[in-house]
C-alpha positions in Angstrom: 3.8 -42.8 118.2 1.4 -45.8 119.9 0.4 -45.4 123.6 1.8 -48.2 125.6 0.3 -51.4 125.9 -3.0 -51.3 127.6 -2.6 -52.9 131.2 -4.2 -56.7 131.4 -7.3 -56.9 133.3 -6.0 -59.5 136.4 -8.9 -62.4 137.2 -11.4 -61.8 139.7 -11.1 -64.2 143.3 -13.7 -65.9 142.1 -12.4 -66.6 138.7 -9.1 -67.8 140.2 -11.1 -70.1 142.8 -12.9 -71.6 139.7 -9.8 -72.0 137.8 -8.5 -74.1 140.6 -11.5 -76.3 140.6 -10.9 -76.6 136.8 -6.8 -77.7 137.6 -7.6 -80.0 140.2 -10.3 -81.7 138.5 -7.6 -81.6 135.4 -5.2 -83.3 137.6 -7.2 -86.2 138.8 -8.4 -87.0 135.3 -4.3 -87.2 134.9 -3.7 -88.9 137.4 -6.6 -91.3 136.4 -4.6 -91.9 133.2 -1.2 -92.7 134.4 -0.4 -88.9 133.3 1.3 -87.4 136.4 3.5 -84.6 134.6 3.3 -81.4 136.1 4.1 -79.4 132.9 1.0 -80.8 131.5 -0.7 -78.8 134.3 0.9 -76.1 133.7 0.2 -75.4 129.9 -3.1 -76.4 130.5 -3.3 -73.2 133.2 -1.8 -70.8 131.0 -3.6 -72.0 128.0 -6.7 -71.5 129.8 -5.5 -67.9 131.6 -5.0 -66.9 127.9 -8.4 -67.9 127.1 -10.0 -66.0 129.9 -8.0 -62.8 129.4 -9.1 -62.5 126.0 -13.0 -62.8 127.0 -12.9 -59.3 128.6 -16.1 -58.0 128.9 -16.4 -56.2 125.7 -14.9 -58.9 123.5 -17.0 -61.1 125.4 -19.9 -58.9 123.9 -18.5 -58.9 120.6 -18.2 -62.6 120.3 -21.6 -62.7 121.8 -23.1 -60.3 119.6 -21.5 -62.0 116.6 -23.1 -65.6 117.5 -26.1 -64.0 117.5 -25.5 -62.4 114.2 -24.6 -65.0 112.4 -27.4 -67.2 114.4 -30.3 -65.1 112.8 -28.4 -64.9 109.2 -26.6 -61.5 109.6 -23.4 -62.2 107.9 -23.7 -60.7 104.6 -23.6 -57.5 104.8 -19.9 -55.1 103.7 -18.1 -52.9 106.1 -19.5 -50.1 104.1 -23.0 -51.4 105.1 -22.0 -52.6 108.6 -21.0 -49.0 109.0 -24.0 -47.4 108.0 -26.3 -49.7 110.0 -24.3 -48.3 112.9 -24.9 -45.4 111.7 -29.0 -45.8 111.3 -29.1 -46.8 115.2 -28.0 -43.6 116.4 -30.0 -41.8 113.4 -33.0 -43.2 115.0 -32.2 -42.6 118.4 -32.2 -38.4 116.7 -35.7 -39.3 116.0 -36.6 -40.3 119.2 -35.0 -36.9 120.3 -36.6 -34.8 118.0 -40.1 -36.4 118.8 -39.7 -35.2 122.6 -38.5 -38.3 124.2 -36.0 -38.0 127.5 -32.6 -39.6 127.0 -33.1 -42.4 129.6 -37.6 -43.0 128.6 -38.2 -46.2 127.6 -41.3 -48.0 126.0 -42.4 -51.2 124.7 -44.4 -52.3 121.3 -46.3 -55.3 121.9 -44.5 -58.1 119.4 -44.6 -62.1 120.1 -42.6 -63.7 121.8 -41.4 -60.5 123.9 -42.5 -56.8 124.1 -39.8 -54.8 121.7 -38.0 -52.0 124.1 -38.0 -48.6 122.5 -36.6 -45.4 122.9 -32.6 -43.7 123.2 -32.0 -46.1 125.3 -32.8 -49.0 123.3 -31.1 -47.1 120.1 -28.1 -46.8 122.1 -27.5 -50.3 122.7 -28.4 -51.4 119.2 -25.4 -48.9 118.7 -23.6 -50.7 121.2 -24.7 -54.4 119.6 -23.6 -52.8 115.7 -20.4 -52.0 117.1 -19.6 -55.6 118.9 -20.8 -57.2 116.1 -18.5 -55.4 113.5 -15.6 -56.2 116.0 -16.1 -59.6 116.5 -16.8 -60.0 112.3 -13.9 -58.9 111.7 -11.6 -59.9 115.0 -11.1 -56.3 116.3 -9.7 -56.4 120.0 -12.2 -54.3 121.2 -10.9 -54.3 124.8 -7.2 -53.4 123.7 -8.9 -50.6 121.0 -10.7 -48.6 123.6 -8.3 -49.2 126.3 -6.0 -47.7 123.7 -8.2 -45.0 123.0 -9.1 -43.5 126.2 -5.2 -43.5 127.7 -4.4 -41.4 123.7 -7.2 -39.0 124.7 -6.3 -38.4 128.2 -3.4 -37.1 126.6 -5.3 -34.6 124.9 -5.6 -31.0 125.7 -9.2 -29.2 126.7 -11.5 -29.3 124.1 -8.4 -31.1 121.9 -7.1 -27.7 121.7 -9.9 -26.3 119.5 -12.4 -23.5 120.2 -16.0 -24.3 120.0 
């Protein structure tokens, strides 16, 4: 059985005060033209509400961390190696662990043009970058998928009903 659909984020005030900005300055260029149809304005709003609703912040991240990706050559890799990349990031964050490090220390190797951040920390959001990546590669709705997620496992019982 699949949860219900996730609830859509609503846009910020200040999103809807920039949207507005964006209509009225569609308008004049309208108007400009000879083109005073309202319906015009009005798929152009919802076309651009659509737009904005799927840019939540963690697709956002994952189309972000995709540009990047392929930006700096990272596109050939399988899911199988995609997966165990992910995988390595929190392997080495374990090391970090196991060589006395706290969960939230972070230090820096010296490396041109900018210092390289180190630590669990750092691991964690390489983790964090993996999994963005992999989403937007492949065109996973990472917003809708852990929205989706977290309202199954609230459903679950403590512990999901195991002893530990």
């Amino acid at each position: 059985m699949r949860m219900s659909e996730p609830k859509q984020n609503l846009l910020d005030d200040k999103t809807e005060e920039l949207l507005e900005v964006a209509f009225w300055e569609h308008d004049m260029e309208g108007k400009l033209k000879g083109d005073l149809c309202r319906s015009n304005r009005d798929a152009f709003k919802s076309q651009v509400r659509k737009v904005i609703r799927t840019l939540t912040p963690l697709n956002a991240l994952a189309a972000e961390a995709h540009r990047i990706a392929v930006d700096h050559g990272f596109t050939e890799a399988t899911i199988p190696e995609d997966i165990a990349l992910m995988h390595s990031e929190l392997s080495e964050a374990l090391e970090d662990h196991r060589a006395g490090h706290a969960p939230t220390e972070t230090w820096y190797e010296p490396k041109q043009p900018v210092d390289k951040p180190c630590g669990i920390p750092s691991e964690m959001a390489d983790v964090v970058i993996r999994v963005a990546h992999f989403c937007g590669k492949y065109g996973i709705d990472l917003d809708k998928a852990v929205a989706e997620k977290m309202e199954y496992n609230a459903t679950r019982p403590y512990k999901h009903g195991k002893v530990m």
